[in-house]
PAPA-276524 format. One record per residue (C-alpha): residue number from 1; x, y, z; residue in three letters. Coordinates in steps of 0.25 Angstrom, whole numbers, plus 5000, padded with zeros to 4 digits. Layout:
# residues N
[NUM,[X,Y,Z],"ALA"]
...
END
This chain:
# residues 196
[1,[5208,4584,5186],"UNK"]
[2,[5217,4572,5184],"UNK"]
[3,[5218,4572,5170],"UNK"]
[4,[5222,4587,5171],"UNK"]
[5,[5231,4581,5181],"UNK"]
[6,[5236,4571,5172],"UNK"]
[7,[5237,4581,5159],"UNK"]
[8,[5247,4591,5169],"UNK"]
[9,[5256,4578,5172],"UNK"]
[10,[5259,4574,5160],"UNK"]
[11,[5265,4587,5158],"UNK"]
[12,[5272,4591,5170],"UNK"]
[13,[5272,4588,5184],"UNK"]
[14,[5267,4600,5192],"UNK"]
[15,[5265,4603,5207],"UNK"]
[16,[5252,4601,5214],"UNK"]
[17,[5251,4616,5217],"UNK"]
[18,[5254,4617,5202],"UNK"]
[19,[5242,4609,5197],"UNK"]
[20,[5232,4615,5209],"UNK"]
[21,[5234,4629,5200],"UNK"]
[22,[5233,4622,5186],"UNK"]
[23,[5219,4615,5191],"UNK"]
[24,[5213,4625,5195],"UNK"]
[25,[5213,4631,5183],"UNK"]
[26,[5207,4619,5176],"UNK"]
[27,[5194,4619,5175],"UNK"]
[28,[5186,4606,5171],"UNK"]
[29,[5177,4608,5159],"UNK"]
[30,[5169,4599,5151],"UNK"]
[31,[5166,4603,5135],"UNK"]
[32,[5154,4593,5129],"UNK"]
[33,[5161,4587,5112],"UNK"]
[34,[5158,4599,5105],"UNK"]
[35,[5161,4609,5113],"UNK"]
[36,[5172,4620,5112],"UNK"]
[37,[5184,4622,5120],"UNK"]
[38,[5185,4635,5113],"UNK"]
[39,[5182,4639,5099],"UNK"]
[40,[5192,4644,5088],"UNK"]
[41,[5193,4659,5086],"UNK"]
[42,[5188,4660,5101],"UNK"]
[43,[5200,4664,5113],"UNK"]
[44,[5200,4652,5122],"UNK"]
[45,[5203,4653,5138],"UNK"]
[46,[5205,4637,5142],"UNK"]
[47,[5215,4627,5139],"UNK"]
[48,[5209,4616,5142],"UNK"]
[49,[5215,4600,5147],"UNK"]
[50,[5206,4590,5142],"UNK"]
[51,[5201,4579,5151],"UNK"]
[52,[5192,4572,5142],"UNK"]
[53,[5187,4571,5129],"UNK"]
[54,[5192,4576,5116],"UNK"]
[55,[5194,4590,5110],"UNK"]
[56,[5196,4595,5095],"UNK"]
[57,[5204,4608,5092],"UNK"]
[58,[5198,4613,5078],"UNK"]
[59,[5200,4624,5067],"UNK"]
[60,[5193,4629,5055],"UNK"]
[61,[5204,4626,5043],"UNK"]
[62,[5205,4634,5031],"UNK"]
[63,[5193,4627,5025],"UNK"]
[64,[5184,4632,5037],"UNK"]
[65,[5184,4617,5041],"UNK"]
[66,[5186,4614,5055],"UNK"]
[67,[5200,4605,5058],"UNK"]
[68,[5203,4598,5070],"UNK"]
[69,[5216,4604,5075],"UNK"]
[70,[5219,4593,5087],"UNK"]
[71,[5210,4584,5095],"UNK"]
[72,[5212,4584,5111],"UNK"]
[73,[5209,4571,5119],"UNK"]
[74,[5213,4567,5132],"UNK"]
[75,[5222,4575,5142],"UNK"]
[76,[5227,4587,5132],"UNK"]
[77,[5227,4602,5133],"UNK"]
[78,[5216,4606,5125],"UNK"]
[79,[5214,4622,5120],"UNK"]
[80,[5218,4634,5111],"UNK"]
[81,[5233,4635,5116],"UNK"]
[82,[5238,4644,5107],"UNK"]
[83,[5226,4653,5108],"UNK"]
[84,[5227,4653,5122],"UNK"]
[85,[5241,4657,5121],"UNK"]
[86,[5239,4668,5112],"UNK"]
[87,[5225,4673,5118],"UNK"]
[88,[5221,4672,5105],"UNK"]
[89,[5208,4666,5098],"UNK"]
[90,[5208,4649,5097],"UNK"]
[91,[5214,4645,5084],"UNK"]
[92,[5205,4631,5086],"UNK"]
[93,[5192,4624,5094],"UNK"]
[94,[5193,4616,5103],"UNK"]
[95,[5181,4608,5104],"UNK"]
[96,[5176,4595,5110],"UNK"]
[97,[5174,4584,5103],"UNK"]
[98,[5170,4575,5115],"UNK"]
[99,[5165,4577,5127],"UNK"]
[100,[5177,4585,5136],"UNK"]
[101,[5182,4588,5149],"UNK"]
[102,[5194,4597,5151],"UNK"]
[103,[5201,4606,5161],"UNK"]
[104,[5200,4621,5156],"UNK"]
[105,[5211,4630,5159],"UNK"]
[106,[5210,4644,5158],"UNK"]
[107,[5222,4645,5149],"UNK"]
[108,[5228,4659,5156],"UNK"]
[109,[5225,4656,5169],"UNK"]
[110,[5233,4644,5165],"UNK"]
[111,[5244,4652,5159],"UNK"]
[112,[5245,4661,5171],"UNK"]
[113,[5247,4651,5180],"UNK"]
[114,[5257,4645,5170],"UNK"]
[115,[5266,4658,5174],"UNK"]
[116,[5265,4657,5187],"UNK"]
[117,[5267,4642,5190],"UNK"]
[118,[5280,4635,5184],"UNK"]
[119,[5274,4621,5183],"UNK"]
[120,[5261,4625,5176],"UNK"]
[121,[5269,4635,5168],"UNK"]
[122,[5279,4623,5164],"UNK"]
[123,[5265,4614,5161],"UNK"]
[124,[5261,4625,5152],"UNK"]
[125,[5275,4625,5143],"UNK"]
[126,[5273,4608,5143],"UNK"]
[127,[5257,4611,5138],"UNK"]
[128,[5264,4619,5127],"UNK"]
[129,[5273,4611,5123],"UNK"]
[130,[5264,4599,5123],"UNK"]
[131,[5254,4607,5113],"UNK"]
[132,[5266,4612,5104],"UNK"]
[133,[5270,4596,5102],"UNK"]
[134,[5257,4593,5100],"UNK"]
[135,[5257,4603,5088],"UNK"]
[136,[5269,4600,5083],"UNK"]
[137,[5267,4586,5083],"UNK"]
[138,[5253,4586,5074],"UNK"]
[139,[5261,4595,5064],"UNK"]
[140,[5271,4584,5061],"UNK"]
[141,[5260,4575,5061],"UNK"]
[142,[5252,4581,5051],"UNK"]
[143,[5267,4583,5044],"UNK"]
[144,[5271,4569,5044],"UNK"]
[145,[5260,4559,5047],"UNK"]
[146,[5251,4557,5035],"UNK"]
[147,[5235,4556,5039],"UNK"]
[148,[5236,4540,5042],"UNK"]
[149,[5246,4543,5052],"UNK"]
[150,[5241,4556,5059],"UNK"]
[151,[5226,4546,5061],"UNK"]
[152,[5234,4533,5068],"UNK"]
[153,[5244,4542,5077],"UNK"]
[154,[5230,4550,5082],"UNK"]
[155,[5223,4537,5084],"UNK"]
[156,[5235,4531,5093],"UNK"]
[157,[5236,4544,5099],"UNK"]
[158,[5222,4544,5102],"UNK"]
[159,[5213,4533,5098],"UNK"]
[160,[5202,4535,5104],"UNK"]
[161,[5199,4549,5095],"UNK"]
[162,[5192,4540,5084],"UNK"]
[163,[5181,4539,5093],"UNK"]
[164,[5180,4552,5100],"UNK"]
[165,[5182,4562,5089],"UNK"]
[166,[5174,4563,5074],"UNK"]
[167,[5184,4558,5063],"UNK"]
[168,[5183,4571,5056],"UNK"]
[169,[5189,4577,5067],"UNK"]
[170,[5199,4568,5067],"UNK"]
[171,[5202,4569,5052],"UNK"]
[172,[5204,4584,5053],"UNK"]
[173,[5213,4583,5065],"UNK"]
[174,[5222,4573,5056],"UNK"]
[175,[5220,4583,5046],"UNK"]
[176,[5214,4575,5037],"UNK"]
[177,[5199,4572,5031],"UNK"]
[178,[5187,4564,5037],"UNK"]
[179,[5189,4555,5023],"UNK"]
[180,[5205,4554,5025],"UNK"]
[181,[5203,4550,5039],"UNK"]
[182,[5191,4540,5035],"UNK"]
[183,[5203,4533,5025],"UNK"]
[184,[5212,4533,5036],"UNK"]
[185,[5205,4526,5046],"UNK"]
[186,[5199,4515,5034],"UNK"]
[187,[5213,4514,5030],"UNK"]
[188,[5218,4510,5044],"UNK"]
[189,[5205,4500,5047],"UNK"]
[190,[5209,4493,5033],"UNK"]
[191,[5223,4491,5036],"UNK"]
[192,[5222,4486,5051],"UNK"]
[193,[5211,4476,5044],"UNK"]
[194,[5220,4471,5035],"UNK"]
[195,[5231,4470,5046],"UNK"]
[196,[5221,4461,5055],"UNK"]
END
């Protein structure tokens, strides 16, 4: 629970009484890597917060390929928001790609206690506006970044994802290919070489 703990802090300060309510509607779960969160075309219940581990949101593109949509790793809401919010079929899946555990919350449990209580309802609105950066921020990204770019600012974001998650996975989150993320990373190895 303290990393829960540690994920609601950062957001807002909330009263004792406050978090009593929120925790005891999270539930800790574990999911082994290649498990699913909850599958795309299904209607999910849970949001979840992830403890450990590392969790990829997927889609089938145009081409019937799957694309990784965005890859989750240390405290971070993890779920189907807008299905959630719509009661509608999951748009994505979310799906393990390590070993995970997570606090699962029964999202309209979560959203009726949200109406109720102020400081929960305020940590709602901050959740949502953290997600709707998040968006906003990978759209100018993919806008303005070329592919180099988009690869260094995720590895000093998170440079421990080269290890934990497969480099296609990675490619497709860049938005790029398996090949073009090869030449990338050879680019970048010859030129730090050439530096030293």
């Amino acid at each position: 629970m303290e990393n829960l703990l540690h994920y609601l802090d950062a957001f807002e300060t909330i009263s004792d009484e406050s978090k009593k309510k929120l925790f005891k509607l999270a539930k800790p779960v574990s999911f082994k890597k290649g498990e699913f969160l909850g599958k795309l075309g299904e209607k999910h219940k849970f949001i979840y917060i992830l403890d450990t581990g590392i969790v990829r949101s997927t889609f089938i593109n145009n081409k019937g390929k799957e694309q990784t949509r965005n890859i989750f790793m240390g405290n971070r809401a993890v779920g189907a928001l807008d299905a959630l919010i719509l009661d509608k079929p999951a748009k994505f899946s979310y799906i393990c790609s390590t070993d995970c555990t997570l606090f699962a919350i029964h999202f309209k449990k979560f959203k009726k206690l949200a109406k109720k209580n102020n400081a929960i309802g305020h940590l709602y609105a901050k959740i949502l506006e953290l997600v709707f950066l998040e968006v906003e921020s990978k759209v100018i990204e993919l806008s303005n970044l070329n592919s180099t770019e988009r690869y260094l600012k995720l590895i000093k974001q998170t440079p421990e994802i080269e290890n934990a998650v497969k480099q296609y996975h990675i490619a497709s989150f860049l938005n790029i290919t398996p090949v073009q993320l090869s030449r990338i990373r050879r680019s970048l190895i010859e030129k730090s070489s050439t530096l030293a």
